[in-house]
C-alpha positions as CSV (number, residue, x, y, z in Angstrom):
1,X,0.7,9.0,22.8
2,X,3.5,6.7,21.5
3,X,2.9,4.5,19.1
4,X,3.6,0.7,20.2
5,X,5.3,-0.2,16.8
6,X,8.6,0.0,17.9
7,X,9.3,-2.3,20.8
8,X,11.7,-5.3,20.8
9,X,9.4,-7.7,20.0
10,X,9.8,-12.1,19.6
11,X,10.1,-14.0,17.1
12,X,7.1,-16.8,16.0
13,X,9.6,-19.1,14.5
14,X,13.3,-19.2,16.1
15,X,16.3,-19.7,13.2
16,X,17.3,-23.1,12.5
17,X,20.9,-24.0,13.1
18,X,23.2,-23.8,10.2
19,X,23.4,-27.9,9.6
20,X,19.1,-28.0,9.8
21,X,19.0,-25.2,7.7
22,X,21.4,-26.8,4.6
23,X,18.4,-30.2,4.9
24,X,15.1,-28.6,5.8
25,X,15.5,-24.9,4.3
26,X,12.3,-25.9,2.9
27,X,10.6,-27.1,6.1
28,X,11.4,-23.2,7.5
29,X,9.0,-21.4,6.0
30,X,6.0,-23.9,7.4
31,X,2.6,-21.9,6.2
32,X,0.6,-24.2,8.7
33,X,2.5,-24.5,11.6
34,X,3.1,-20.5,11.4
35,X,-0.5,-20.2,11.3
36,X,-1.1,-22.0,14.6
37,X,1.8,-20.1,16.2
38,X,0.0,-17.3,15.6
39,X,-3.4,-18.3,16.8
40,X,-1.1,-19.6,20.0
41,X,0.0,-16.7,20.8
42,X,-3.0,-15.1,20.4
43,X,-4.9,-16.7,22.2
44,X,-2.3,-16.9,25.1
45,X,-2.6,-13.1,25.2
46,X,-6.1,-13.2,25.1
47,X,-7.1,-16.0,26.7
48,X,-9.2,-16.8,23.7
49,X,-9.1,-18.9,20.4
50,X,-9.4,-16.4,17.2
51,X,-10.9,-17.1,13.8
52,X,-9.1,-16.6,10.3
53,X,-10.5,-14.0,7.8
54,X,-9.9,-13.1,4.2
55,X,-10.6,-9.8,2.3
56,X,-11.6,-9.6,-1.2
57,X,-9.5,-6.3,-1.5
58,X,-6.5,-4.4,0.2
59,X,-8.9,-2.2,2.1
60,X,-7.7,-2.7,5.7
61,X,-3.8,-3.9,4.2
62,X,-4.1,-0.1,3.3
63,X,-5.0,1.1,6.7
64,X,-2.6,-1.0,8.3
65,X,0.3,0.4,6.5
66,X,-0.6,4.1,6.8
67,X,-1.4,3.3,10.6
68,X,2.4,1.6,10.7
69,X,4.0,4.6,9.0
70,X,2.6,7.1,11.2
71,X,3.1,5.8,14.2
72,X,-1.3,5.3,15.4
73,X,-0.9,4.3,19.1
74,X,-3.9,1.4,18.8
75,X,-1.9,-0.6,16.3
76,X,0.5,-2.8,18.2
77,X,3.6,-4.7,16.6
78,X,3.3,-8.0,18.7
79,X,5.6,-10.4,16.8
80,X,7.9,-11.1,13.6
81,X,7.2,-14.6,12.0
82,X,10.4,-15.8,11.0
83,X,14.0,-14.5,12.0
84,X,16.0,-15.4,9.0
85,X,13.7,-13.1,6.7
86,X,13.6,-9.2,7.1
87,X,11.3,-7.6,9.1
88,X,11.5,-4.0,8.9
89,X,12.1,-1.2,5.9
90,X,12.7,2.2,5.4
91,X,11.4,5.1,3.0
92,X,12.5,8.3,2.2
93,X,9.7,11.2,3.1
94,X,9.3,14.8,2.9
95,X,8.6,16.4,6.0
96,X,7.2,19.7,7.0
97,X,9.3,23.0,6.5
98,X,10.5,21.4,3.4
99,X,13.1,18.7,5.6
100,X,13.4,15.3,4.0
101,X,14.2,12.0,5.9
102,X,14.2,8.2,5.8
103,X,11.7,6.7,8.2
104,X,12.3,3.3,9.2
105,X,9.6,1.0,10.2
106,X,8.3,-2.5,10.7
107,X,7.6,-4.1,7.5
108,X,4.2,-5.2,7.0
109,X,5.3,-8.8,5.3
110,X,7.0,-10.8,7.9
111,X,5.7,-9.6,10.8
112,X,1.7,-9.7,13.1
113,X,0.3,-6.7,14.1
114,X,-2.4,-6.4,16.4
115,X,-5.3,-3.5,17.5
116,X,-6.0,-4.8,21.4
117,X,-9.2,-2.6,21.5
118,X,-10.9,-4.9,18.7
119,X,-8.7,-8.0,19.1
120,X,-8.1,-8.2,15.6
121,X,-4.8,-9.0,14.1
122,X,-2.9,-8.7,11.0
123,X,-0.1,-10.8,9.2
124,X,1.7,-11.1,6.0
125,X,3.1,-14.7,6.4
126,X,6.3,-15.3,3.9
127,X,6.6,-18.6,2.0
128,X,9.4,-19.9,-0.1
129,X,8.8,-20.1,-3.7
130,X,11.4,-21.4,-6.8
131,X,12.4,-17.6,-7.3
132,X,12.2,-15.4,-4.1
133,X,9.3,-15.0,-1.3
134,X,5.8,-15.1,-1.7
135,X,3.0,-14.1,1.0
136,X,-0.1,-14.9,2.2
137,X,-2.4,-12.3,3.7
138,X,-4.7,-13.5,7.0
139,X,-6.9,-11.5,9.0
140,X,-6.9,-13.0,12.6
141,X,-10.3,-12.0,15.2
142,X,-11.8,-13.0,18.3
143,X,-15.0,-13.2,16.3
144,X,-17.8,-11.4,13.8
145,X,-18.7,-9.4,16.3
146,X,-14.8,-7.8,16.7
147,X,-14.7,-7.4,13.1
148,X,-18.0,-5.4,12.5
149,X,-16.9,-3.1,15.4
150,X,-13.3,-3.1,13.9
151,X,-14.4,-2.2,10.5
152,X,-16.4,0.6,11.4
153,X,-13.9,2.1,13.8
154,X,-11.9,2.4,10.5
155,X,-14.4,3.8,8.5
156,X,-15.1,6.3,11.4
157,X,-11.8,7.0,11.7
158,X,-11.0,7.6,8.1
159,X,-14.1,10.3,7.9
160,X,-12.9,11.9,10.9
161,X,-9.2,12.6,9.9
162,X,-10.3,14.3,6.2
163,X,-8.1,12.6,4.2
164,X,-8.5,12.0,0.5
165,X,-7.7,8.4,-1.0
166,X,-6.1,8.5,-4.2
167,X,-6.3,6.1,-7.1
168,X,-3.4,6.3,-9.6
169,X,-3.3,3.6,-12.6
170,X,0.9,2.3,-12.9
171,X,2.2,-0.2,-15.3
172,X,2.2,-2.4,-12.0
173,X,-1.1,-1.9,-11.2
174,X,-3.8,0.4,-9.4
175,X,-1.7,2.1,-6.4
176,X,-4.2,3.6,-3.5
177,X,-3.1,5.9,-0.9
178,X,-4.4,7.8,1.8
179,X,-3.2,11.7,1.8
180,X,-3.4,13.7,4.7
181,X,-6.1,16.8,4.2
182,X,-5.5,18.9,1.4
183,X,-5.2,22.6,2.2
184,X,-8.6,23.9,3.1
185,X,-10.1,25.5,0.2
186,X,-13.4,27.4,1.2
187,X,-16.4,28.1,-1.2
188,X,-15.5,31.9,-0.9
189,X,-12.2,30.5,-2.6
190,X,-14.7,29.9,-5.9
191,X,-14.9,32.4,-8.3
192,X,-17.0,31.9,-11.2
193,X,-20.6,32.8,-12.3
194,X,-23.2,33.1,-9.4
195,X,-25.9,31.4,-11.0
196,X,-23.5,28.2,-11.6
197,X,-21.8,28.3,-8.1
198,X,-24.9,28.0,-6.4
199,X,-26.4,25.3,-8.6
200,X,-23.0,22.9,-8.4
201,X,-23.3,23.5,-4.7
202,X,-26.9,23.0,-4.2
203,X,-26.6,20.1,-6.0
204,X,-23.9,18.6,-4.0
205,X,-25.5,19.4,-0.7
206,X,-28.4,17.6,-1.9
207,X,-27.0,14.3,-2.2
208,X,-25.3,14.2,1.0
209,X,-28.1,16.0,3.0
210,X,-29.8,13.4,5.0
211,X,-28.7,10.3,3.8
212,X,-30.2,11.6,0.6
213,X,-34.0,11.6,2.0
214,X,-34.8,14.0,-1.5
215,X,-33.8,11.0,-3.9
216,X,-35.6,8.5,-1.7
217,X,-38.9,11.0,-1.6
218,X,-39.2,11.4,-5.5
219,X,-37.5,8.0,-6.6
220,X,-34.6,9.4,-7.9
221,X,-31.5,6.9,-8.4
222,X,-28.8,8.1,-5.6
223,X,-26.3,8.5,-7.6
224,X,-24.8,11.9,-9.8
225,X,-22.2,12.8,-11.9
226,X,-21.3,16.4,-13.1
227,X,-18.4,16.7,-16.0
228,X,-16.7,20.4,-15.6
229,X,-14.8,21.6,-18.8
230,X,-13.1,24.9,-20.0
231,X,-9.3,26.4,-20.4
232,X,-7.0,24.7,-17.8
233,X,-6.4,27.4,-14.6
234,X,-9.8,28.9,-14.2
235,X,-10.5,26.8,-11.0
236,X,-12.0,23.4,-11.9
237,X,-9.4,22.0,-9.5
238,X,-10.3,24.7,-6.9
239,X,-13.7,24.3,-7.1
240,X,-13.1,20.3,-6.7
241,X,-11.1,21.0,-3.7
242,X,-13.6,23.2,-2.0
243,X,-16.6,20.6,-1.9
244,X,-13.8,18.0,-1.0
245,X,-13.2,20.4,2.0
246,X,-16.8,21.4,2.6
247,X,-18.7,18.4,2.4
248,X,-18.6,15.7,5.2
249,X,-18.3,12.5,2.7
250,X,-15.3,10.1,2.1
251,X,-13.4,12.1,-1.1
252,X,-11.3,9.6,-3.5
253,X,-9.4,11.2,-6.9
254,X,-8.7,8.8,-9.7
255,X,-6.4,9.7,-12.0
256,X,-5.9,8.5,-15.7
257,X,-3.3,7.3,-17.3
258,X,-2.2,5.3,-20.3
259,X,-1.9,2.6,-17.9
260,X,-6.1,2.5,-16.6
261,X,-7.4,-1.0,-17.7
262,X,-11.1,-2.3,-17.4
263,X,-9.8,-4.0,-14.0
264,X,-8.1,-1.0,-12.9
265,X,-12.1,1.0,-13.7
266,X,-13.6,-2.4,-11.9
267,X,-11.0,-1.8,-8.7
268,X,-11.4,2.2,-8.2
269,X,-15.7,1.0,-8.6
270,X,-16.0,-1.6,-6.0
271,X,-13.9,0.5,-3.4
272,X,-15.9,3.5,-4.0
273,X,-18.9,1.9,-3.5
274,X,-17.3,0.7,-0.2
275,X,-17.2,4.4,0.6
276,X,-20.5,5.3,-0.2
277,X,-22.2,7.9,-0.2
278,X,-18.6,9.9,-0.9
279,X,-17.3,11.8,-3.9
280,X,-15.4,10.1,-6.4
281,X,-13.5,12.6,-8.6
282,X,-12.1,11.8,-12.1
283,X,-9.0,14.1,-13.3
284,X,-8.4,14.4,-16.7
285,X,-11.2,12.1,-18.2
286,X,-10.5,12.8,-22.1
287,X,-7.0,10.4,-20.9
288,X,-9.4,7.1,-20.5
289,X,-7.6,4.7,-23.2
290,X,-9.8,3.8,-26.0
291,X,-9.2,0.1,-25.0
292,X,-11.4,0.7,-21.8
293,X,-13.9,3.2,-22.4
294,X,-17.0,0.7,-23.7
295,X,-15.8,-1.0,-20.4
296,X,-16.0,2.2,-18.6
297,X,-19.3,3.3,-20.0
298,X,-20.9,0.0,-19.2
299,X,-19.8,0.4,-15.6
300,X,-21.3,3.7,-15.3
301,X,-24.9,2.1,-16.8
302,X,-25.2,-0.2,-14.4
303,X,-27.8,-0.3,-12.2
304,X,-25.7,0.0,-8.6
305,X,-22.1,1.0,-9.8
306,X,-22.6,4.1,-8.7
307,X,-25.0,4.1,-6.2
308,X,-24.2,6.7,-3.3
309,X,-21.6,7.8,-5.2
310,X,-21.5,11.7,-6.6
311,X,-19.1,11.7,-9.4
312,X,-17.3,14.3,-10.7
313,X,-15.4,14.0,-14.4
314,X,-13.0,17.3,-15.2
315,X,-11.4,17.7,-18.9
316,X,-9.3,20.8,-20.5
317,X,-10.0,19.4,-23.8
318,X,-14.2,18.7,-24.0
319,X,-13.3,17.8,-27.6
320,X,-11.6,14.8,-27.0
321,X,-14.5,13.4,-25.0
322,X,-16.4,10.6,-25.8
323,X,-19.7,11.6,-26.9
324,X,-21.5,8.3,-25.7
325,X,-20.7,9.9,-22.1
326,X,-23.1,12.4,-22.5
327,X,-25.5,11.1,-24.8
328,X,-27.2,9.1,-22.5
329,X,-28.7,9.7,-19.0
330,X,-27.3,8.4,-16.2
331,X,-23.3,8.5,-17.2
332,X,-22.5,12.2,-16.5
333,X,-25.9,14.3,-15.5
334,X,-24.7,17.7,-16.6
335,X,-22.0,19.6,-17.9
336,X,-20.8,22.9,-16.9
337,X,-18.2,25.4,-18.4
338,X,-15.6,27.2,-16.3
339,X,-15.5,29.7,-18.0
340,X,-12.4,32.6,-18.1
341,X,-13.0,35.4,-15.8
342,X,-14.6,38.5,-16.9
343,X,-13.9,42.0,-15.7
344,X,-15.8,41.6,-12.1
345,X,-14.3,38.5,-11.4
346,X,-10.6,39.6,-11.9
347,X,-11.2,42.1,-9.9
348,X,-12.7,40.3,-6.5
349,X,-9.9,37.5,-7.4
350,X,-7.2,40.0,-7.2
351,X,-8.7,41.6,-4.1
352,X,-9.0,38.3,-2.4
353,X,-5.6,36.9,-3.2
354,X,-4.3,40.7,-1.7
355,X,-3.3,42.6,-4.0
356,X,-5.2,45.7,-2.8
357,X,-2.7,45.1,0.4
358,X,0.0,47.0,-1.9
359,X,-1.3,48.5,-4.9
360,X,-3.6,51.5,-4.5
361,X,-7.4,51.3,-5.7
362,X,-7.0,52.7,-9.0
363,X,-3.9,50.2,-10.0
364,X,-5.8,47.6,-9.0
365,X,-8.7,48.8,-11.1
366,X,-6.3,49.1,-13.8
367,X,-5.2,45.4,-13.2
368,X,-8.7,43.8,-14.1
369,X,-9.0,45.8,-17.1
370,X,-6.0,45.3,-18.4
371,X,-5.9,41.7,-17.5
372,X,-8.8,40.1,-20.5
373,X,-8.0,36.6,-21.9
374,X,-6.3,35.6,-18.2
375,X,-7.5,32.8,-16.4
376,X,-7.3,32.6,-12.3
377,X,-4.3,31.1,-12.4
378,X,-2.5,33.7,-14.5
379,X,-3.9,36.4,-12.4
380,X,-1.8,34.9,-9.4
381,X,1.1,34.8,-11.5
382,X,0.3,38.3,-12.0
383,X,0.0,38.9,-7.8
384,X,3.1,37.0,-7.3
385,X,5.0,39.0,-10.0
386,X,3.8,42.1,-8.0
387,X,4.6,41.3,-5.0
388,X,8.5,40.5,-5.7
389,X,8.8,43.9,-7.6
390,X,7.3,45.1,-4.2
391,X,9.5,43.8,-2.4
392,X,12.7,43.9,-4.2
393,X,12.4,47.6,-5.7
394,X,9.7,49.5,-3.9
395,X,7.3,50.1,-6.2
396,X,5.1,48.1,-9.0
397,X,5.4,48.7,-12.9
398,X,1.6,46.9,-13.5
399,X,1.1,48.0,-16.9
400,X,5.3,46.2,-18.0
401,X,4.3,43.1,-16.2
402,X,1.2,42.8,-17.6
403,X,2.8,43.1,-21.2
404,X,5.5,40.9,-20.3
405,X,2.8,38.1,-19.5
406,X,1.2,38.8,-22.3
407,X,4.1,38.3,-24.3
408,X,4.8,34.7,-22.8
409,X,1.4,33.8,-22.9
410,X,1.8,34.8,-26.9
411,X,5.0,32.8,-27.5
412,X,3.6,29.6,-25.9
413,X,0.6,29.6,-28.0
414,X,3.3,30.2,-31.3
415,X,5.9,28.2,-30.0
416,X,8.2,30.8,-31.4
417,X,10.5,31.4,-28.0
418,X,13.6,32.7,-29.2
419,X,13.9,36.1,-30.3
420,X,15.1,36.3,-34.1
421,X,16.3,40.2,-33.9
422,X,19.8,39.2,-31.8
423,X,19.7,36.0,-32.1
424,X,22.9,33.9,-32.7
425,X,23.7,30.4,-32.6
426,X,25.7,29.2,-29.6
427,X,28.1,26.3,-29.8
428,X,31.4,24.9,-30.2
429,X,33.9,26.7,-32.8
């Protein structure tokens, strides 16, 4: 179904004519007499007077722009406000099959966007300040009743579709986006220790099982949090990615940077408790600036911050974590090692990511043995590697690439890259 985003649309206010514009330029950009024009028109395509709402946060502005940029056939672009500022824009995206273009678009400042279904509306109204444009954000509806139904038609919608919003702290501020379903990742994906699989798992199904009916029977607080640790590339990221895929909850990543500020922690809070229950994951926690962090660990003591709300925290470096975030109930419940594989486990890995599809039995044997110290993600290195010798020379030398490996594996641990038997300087003479 086409989306109606595109069609020739009026104009709220018509332009001025040059002589009006030189005396009243600022008269143009009339917040109040916009504001009725919109309601006008409105209610002349409805046949109905609509009421003016605000929102405390960018919630639905969010929605509105993803729904604008791909095109959602219940969003309609009814009108632009004013002629003589712009009213569309462009961006340059990657497309499947590795093709890039620029996708041009409405604009979502400047112009009213409506979803007929709910009779709800949308407009980013311009005004003229001493430097530049400013806006003002209004929410337009028939009534409460429109909204309710609106609002949960998002939330609905947003479960349905799997994708993951995504907090990332910028020197301009908390960015959120909505990314389309991450590349399913199934729980048979997980390798690690049995015994600690099933209790990560168990303990996620828990919480989401029944609008968490086990916390309510033995008055446990609904919340969680689980803090996952070890050498990077032995699956914490997989193992996130599987219960994002697996587990029929909003999923939101937040990730830390130098730039995450106590109302940047206060921001990524309040809209995951609009989500709740969901699964709000925290990459790279040992980043939190020490600036923040008695602001963070106040946020996770208090009594509703994270109600509904299963939290996982991942680190590389356990060192560099705060000890306060463990030392008291309530912050992060447990902590679990992902561990590096052992024998067993390099072996199923290496079956699973195919490797048996090329290499006899015994080689592959041979691989897990061979292959102690390596985490999961060097063991794909190690099937990739195979596979191009495969391909380009007909045959596999496991035992030289594993020693070559090793070797790089040795040199970024010494830093010493460059070998000092032929070396020579190169350079200008």
């Amino acid at each position: 179904m086409k989306s109606s985003i595109d069609h020739n649309i009026p104009f709220i206010v018509q332009g001025l004519d040059s002589e009006h514009r030189k005396s009243n330029s600022a008269s143009y950009f009339h917040y109040p007499a916009v504001v009725q024009r919109i309601k006008d028109t409105l209610q002349q395509r409805f046949s109905t007077s609509f009421q003016l709402y605000e929102e405390d946060n960018q919630d639905l502005w969010h929605a509105l722009e993803e729904d604008i940029r791909s095109g959602y056939p219940g969003v309609e672009h009814c009108a632009s406000l004013f002629d003589l500022a712009s009213t569309r824009t462009f961006s340059y995206v990657q497309e499947a099959g590795f093709q890039s273009a620029y996708h041009l678009r409405p604009s979502v400042l400047n112009n009213l966007f409506l979803y007929p279904e709910y009779c709800v509306a949308f407009a980013r109204i311009p005004y003229e300040m001493h430097y530049g444009l400013g806006h003002e954000e209004l929410i337009f509806a028939e009534n409460d009743d429109c909204m309710r139904m609106f609002l949960e038609h998002i939330r609905k919608r947003q479960l349905s579709e799997g994708k993951v919003h995504v907090f990332t702290d910028t020197d301009d501020g908390l960015e959120q986006e909505r990314k389309g379903a991450m590349q399913d990742v199934t729980r048979d994906d997980v390798f690690m220790e049995d015994s600690l699989k099933t209790h990560i798992y168990r303990s996620v199904d828990e919480f989401f099982s029944k609008d968490g009916a086990f916390f309510r029977q033995y008055g446990i607080p609904y919340k969680r949090g689980i803090l996952l640790y070890g050498k990077p590339g032995n699956g914490k990221t997989t193992l996130v990615k599987s219960i994002a895929t697996t587990v029929k909850a909003p999923i939101a990543y937040w990730q830390i940077t130098e730039y995450t500020s106590s109302d940047s922690i206060k921001e990524v809070f309040a809209a995951a408790m609009k989500m709740a229950p969901m699964v709000l994951v925290i990459e790279d926690i040992d980043s939190m600036p020490e600036s923040c962090r008695s602001y963070f660990l106040n946020t996770l003591d208090g009594a509703s911050s994270k109600e509904g709300i299963f939290l996982i925290g991942t680190t590389n470096y356990p060192e560099r974590i705060d000890p306060a975030l463990m030392n008291r109930a309530g912050r992060f419940d447990r902590a679990y090692e992902v561990k590096s594989p052992v024998e067993q486990q390099r072996h199923a890995y290496l079956i699973r990511k195919g490797l048996g599809g090329f290499l006899c039995e015994e080689q592959v044997d041979a691989a897990a043995e061979l292959t102690e110290g390596f985490t999961y993600a060097q063991l794909g290195e190690l099937y990739v590697s195979a596979a191009l010798q495969m391909h380009y020379e007909s045959e596999v030398q496991l035992e030289g690439l594993i020693a070559e490996m090793k070797s790089d594996f040795s040199k970024g641990h010494s830093g010493d890259w460059i070998s000092k038997e032929r070396s020579r300087t190169l350079g200008f003479v």
